[in-house]
Residue frames relative to the residue before (quaternion, step in Angstrom):
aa qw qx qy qz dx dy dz
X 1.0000 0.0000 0.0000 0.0000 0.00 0.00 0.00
X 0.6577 0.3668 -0.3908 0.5294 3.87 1.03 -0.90
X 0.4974 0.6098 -0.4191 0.4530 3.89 0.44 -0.30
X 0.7851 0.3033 -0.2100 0.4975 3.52 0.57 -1.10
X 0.6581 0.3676 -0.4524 0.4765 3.59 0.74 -0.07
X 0.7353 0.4697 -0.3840 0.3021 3.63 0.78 -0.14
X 0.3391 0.6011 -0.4998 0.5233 3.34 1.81 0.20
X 0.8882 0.2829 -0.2586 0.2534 3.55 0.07 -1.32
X 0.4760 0.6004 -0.4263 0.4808 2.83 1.29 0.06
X 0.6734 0.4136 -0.4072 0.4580 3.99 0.39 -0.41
X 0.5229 0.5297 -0.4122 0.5255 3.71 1.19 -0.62
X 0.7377 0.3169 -0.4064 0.4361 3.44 0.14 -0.37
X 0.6744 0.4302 -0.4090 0.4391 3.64 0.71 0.11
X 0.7159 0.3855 -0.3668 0.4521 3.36 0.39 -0.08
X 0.8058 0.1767 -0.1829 0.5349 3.60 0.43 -0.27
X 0.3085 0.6274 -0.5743 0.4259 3.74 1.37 1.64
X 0.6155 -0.6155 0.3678 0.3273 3.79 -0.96 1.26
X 0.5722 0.3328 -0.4682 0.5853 3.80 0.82 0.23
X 0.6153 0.6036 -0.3653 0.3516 3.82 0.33 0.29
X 0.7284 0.4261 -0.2812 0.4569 3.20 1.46 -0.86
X 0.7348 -0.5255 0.3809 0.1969 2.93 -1.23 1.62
X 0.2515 -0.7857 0.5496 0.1318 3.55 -0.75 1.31
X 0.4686 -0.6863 0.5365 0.1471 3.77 -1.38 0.56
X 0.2812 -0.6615 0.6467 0.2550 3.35 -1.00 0.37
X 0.3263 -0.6414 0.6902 0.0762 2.89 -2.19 0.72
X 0.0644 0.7836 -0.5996 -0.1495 4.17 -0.57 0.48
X 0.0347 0.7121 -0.7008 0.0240 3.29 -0.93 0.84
X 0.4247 -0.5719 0.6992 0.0607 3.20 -1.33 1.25
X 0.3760 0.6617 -0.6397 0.1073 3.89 -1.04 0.90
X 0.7811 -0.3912 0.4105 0.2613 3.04 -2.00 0.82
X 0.6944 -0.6134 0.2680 0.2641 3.64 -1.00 1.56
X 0.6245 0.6737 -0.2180 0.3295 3.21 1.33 -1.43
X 0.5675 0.7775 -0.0641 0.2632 3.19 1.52 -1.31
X 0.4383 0.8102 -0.2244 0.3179 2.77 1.59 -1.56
X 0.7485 0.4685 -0.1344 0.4497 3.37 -0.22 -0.98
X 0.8459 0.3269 -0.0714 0.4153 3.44 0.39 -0.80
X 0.6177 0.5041 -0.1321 0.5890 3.07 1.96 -0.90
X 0.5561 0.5544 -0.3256 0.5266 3.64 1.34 -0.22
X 0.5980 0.5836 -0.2620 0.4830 3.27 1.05 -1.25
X 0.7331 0.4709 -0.1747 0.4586 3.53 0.74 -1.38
X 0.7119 0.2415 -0.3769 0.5411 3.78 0.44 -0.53
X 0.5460 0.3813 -0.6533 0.3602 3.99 0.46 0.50
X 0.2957 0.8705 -0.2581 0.2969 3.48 1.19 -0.33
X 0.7150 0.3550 0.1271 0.5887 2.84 0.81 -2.39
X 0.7185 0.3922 -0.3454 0.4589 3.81 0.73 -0.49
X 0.6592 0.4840 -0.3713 0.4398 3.46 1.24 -0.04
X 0.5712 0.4795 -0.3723 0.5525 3.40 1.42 0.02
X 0.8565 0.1401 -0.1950 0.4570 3.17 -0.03 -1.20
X 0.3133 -0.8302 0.3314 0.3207 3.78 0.74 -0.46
X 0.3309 0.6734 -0.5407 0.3803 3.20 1.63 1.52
X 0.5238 -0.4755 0.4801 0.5187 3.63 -1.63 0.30
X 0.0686 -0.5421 0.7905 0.2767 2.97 -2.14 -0.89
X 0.1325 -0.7274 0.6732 0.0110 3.41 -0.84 0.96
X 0.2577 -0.7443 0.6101 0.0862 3.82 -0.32 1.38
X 0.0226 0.6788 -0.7325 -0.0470 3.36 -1.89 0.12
X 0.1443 -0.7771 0.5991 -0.1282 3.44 0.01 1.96
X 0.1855 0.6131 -0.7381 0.2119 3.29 -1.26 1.22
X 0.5984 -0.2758 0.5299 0.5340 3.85 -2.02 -0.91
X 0.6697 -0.4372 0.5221 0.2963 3.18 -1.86 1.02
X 0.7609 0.3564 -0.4164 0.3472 3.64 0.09 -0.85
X 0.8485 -0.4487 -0.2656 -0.0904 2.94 0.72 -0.44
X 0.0427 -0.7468 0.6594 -0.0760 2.71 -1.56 1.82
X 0.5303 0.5134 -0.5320 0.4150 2.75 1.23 0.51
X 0.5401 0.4881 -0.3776 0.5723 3.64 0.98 -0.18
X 0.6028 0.4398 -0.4750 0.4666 3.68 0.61 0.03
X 0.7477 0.3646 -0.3478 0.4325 3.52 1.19 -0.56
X 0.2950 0.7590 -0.4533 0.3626 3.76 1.05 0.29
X 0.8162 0.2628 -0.1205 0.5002 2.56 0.14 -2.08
X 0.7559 -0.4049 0.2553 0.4466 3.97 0.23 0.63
X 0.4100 0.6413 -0.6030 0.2387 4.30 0.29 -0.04
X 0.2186 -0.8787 0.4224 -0.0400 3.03 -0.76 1.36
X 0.0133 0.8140 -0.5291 0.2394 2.61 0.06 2.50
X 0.6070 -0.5709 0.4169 0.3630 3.37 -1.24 0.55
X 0.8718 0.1413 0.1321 0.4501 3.48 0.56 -1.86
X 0.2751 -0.7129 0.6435 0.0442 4.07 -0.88 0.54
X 0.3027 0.6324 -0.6899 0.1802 3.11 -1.08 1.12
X 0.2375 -0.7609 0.5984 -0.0810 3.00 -0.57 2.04
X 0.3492 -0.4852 0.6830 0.4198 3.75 -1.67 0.27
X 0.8416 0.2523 -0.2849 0.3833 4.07 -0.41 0.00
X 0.3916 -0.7549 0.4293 0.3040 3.54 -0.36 0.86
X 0.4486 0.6384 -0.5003 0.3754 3.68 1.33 -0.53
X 0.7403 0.3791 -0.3859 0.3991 3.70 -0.26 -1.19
X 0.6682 0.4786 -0.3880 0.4170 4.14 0.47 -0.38
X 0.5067 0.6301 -0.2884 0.5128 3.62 1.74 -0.66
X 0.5687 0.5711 -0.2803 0.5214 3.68 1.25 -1.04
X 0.6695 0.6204 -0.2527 0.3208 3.21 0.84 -1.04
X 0.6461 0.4395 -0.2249 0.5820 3.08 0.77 -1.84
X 0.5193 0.7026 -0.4159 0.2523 3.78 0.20 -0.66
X 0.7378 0.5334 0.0345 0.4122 2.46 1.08 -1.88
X 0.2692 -0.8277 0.2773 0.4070 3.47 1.85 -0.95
X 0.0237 0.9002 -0.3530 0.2540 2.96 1.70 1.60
X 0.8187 0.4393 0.1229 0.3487 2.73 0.71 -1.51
X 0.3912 -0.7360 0.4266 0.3512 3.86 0.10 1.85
X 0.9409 0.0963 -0.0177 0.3242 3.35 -1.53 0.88
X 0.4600 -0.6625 0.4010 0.4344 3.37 1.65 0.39
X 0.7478 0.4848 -0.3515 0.2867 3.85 0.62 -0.28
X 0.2228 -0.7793 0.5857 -0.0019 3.42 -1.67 1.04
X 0.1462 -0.7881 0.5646 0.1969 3.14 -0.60 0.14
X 0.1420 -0.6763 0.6842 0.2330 3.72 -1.54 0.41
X 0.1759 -0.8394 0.5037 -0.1033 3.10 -0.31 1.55
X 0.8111 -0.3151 -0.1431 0.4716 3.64 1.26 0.40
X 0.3879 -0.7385 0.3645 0.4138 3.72 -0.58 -0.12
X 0.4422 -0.7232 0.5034 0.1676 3.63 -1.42 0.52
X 0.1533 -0.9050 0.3876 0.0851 3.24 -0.82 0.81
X 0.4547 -0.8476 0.1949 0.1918 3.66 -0.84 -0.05
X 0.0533 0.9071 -0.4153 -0.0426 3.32 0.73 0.44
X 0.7444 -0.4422 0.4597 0.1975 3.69 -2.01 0.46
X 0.2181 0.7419 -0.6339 0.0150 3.94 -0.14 0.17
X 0.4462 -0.6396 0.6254 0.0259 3.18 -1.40 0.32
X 0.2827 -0.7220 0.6030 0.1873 3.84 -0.88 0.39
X 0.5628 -0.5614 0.4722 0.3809 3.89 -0.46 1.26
X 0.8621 0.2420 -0.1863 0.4044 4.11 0.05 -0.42
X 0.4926 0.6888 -0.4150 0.3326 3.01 1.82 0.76
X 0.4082 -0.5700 0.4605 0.5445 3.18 1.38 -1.08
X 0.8602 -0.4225 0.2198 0.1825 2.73 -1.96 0.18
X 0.7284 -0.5856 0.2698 0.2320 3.30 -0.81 1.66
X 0.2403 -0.8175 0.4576 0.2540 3.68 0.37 1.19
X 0.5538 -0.6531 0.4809 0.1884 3.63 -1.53 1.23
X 0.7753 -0.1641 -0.1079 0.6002 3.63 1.11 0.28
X 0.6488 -0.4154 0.2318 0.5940 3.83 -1.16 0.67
X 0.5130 0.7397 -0.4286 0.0769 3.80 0.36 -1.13
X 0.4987 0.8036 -0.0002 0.3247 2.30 1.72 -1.76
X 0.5764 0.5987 -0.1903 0.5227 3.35 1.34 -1.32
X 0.6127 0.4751 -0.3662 0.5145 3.97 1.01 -0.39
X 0.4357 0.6111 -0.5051 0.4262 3.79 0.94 0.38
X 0.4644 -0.7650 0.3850 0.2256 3.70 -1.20 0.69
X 0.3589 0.6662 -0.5256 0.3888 3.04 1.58 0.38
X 0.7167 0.4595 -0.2593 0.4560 3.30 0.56 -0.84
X 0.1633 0.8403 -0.5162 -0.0273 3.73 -0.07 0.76
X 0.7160 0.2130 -0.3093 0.5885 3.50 1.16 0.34
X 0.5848 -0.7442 0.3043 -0.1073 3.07 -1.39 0.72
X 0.4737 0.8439 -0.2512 -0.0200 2.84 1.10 -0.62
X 0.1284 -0.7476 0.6510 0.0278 4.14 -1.46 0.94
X 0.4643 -0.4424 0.6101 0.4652 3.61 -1.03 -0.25
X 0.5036 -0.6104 0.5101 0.3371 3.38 -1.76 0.48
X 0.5210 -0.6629 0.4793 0.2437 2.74 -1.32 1.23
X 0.4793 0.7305 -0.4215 0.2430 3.59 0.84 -0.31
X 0.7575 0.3858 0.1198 0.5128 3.53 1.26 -1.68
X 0.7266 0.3570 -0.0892 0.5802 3.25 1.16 -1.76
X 0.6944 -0.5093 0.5068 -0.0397 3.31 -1.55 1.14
X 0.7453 0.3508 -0.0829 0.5609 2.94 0.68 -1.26
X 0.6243 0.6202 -0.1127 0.4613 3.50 1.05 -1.00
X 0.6907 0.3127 -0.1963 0.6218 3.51 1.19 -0.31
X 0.7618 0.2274 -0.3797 0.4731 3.34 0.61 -0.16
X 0.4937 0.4966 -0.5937 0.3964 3.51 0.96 0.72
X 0.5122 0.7311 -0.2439 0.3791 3.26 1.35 -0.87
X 0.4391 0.7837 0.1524 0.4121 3.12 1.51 -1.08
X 0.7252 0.2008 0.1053 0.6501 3.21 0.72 -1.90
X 0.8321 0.1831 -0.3595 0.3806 3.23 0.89 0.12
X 0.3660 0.5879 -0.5487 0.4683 3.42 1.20 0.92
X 0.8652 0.2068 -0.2872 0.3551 3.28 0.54 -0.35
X 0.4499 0.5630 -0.5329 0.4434 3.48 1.31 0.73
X 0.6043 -0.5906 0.3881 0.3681 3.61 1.57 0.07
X 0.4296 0.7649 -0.2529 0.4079 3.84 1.67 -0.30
X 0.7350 0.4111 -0.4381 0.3145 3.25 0.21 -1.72
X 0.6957 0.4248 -0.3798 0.4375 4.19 -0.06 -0.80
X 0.6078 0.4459 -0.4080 0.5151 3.64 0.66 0.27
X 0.6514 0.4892 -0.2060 0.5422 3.55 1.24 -0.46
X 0.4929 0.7504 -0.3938 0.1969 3.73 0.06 -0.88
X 0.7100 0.3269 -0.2441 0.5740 3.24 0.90 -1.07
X 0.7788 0.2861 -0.3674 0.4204 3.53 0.38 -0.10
X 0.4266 0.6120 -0.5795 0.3280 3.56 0.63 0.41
X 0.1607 -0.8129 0.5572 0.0537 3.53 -2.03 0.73
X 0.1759 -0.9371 0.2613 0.1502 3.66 0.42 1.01
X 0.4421 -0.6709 0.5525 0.2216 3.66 -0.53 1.07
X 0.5420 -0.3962 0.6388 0.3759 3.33 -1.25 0.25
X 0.8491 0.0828 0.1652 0.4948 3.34 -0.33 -1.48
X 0.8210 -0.2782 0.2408 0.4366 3.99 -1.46 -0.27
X 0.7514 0.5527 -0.0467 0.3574 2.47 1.08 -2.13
X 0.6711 0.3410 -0.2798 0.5958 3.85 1.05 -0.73
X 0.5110 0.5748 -0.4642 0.4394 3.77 0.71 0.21
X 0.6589 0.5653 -0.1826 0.4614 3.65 1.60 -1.21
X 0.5479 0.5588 -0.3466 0.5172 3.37 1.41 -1.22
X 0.6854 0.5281 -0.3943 0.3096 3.10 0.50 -1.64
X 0.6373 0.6098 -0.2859 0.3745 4.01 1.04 -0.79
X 0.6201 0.5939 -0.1723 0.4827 2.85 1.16 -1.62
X 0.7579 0.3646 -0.1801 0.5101 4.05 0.61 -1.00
X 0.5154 -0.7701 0.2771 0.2542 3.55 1.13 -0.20
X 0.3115 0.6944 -0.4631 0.4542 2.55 2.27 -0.03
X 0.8287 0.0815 -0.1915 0.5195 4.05 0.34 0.41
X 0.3600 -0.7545 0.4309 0.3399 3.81 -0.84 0.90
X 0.8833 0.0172 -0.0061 0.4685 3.22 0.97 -0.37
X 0.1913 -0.9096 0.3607 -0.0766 4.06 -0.76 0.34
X 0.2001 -0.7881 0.5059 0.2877 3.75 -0.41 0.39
X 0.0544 0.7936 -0.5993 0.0901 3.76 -0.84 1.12
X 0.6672 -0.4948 0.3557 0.4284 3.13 -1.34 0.55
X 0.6383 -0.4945 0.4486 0.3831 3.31 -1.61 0.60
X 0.5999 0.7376 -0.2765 0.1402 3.42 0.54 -1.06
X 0.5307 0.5057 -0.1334 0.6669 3.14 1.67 -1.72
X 0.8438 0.2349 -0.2928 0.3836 3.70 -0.40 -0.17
X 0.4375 0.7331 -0.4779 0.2069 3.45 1.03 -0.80
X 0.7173 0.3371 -0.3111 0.5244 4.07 0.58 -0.52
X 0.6059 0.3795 -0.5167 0.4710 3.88 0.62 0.28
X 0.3085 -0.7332 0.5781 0.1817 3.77 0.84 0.09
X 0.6486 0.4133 -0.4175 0.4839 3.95 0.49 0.10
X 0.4774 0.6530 -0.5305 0.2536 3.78 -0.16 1.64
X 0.4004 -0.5956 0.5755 0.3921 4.03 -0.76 -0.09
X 0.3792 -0.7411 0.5386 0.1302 3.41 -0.75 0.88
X 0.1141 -0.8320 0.5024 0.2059 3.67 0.19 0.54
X 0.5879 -0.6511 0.3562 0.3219 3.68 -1.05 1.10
X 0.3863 -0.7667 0.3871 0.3363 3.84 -0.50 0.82
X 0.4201 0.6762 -0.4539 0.4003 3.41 1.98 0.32
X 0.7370 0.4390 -0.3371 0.3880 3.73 0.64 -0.45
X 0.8031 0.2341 -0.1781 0.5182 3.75 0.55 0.32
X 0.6980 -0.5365 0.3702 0.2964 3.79 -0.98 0.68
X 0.3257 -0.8013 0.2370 0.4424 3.49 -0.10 0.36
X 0.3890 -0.5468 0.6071 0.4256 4.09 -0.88 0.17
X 0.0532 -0.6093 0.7857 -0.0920 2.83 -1.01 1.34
X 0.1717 -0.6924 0.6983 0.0590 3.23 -1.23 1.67
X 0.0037 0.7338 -0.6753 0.0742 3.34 -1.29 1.23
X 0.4630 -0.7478 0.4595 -0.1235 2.72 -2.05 1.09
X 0.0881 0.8207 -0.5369 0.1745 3.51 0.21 0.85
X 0.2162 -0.5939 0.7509 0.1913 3.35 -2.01 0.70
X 0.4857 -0.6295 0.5869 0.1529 3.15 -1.29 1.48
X 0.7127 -0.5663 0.3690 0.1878 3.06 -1.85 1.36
X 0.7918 0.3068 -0.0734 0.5231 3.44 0.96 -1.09
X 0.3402 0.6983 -0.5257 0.3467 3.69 0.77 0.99
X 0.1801 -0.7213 0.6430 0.1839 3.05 -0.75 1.29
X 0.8090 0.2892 -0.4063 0.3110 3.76 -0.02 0.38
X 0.0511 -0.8531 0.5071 -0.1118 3.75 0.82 1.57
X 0.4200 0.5901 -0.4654 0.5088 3.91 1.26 0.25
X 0.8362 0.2635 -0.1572 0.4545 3.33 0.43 -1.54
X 0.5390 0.5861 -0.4466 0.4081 3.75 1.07 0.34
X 0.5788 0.5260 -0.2642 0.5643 3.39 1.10 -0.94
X 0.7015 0.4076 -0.3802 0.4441 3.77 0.35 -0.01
X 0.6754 0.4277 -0.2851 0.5288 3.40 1.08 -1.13
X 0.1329 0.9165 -0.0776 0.3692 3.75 0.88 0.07
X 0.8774 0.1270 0.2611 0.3818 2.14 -0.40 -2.69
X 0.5725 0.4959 -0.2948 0.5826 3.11 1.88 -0.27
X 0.6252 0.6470 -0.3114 0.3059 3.56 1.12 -0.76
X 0.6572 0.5000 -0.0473 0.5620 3.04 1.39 -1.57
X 0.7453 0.4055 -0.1746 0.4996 3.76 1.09 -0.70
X 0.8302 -0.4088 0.1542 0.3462 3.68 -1.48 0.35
X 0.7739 0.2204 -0.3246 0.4971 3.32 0.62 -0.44
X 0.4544 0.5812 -0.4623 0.4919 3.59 1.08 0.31
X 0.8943 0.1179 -0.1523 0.4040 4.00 0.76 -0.52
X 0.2346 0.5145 -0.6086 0.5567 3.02 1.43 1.79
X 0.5971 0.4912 -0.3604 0.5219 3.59 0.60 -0.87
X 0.5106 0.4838 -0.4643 0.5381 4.00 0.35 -0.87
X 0.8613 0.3989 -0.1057 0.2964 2.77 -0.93 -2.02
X 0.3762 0.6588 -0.3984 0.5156 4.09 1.33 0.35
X 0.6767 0.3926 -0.0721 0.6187 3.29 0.38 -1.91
X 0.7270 -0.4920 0.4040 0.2571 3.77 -0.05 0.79
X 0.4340 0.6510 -0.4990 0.3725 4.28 1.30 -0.15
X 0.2030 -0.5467 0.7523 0.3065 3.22 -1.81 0.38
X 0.5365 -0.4726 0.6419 0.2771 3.15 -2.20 0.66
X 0.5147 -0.5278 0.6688 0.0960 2.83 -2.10 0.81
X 0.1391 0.8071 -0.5443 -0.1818 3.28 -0.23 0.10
X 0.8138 0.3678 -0.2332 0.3848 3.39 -1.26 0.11
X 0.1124 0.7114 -0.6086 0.3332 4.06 1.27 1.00
């Protein structure tokens, strides 16, 4: 009889729903994300109790990381073009994306730079002798600062003093270390220090962050859930925290 309860008693441990062996999720997204996307896959591991293992960089490139074969589940770029490349390409599961909100841009300032200029113009002052954006070449975020200041009339007054980030995020460091006094970055990263210049969304194209499961994921169960929070309500309170506008009507 003790033999037979200790058989069933290990069956029930090994094949009890805390027992079953969680999965991983890889999703490849745009730098800006961070914040909000971190928030969201603890989100998703408390529901479903798979990982997500991120890989933040500039849309371009990861999307050229997904070309050449990097084998991610999900894409979420800041520009919907480079996920459009994709599908082109037949990248993309079921041909479908989503633009699921827009990104913005905003003024920061290094603590030993002085005082938070009162519009980008402002940025043609000589305190500020470095600069720093993400490259426009790759980075989203980086062209449409790039952008805002062609048409605030700036950018050829600026050139020599500009410094380019790979990505959002090393454009921010660059601020943060002083290795630049000041810088245009995504709302997202600063939105909880509340001490930025909001740049008008009239001077630059919008960042449309989009979303896509990738053609060759082998784990499209656990994309479609993570997703579903992204694209749904408590996925765009969490957005719309970090300083996103909502899409409406995907």
């Amino acid at each position: 009889m003790f033999k037979k309860f200790i058989t069933i008693s290990i069956f029930l441990f090994l094949f009890s729903p805390s027992m079953v062996l969680s999965e991983t999720l890889y999703v490849a997204a745009a730098s800006d994300l961070q914040p909000a996307f971190k928030e969201i896959g603890g989100l998703y591991k408390q529901r479903t109790g798979n990982n997500v293992i991120f890989t933040f960089g500039s849309s371009g490139l990861l999307s050229k990381q997904i070309m050449h074969g990097a084998p991610f589940d999900i894409f979420a770029s800041a520009n919907k073009r480079y996920i459009e490349e994709l599908k082109n390409k037949g990248l993309i599961a079921d041909d479908k994306y989503y633009v699921f909100c827009r990104g913005r841009i905003a003024v920061v300032v290094n603590k030993n730079s002085g005082s938070l200029p009162v519009s980008i113009n402002d940025l043609i002052k000589g305190s500020f002798k470095k600069i720093a954006i993400a490259n426009p070449e790759h980075a989203p975020y980086g062209a449409a600062a790039k952008e805002a200041l062609i048409k605030a009339g700036i950018w050829d007054d600026l050139r020599q003093r500009l410094v380019f980030g790979e990505n959002i995020r090393q454009a921010l460091q660059y601020i943060h270390t002083g290795d630049a006094d000041a810088g245009i970055v995504a709302l997202s990263l600063v939105a909880a220090d509340n001490n930025y210049l909001l740049i008008d969304e009239g001077l630059h194209n919008p960042i449309e962050q989009s979303i896509a499961v990738l053609k060759d994921s082998k784990n499209r169960r656990l994309s479609e859930g993570f997703m579903d929070i992204v694209l749904n309500g408590t996925g765009r309170k969490i957005l719309k925290k970090y300083g996103f506008v909502i899409t409406e009507g995907f």
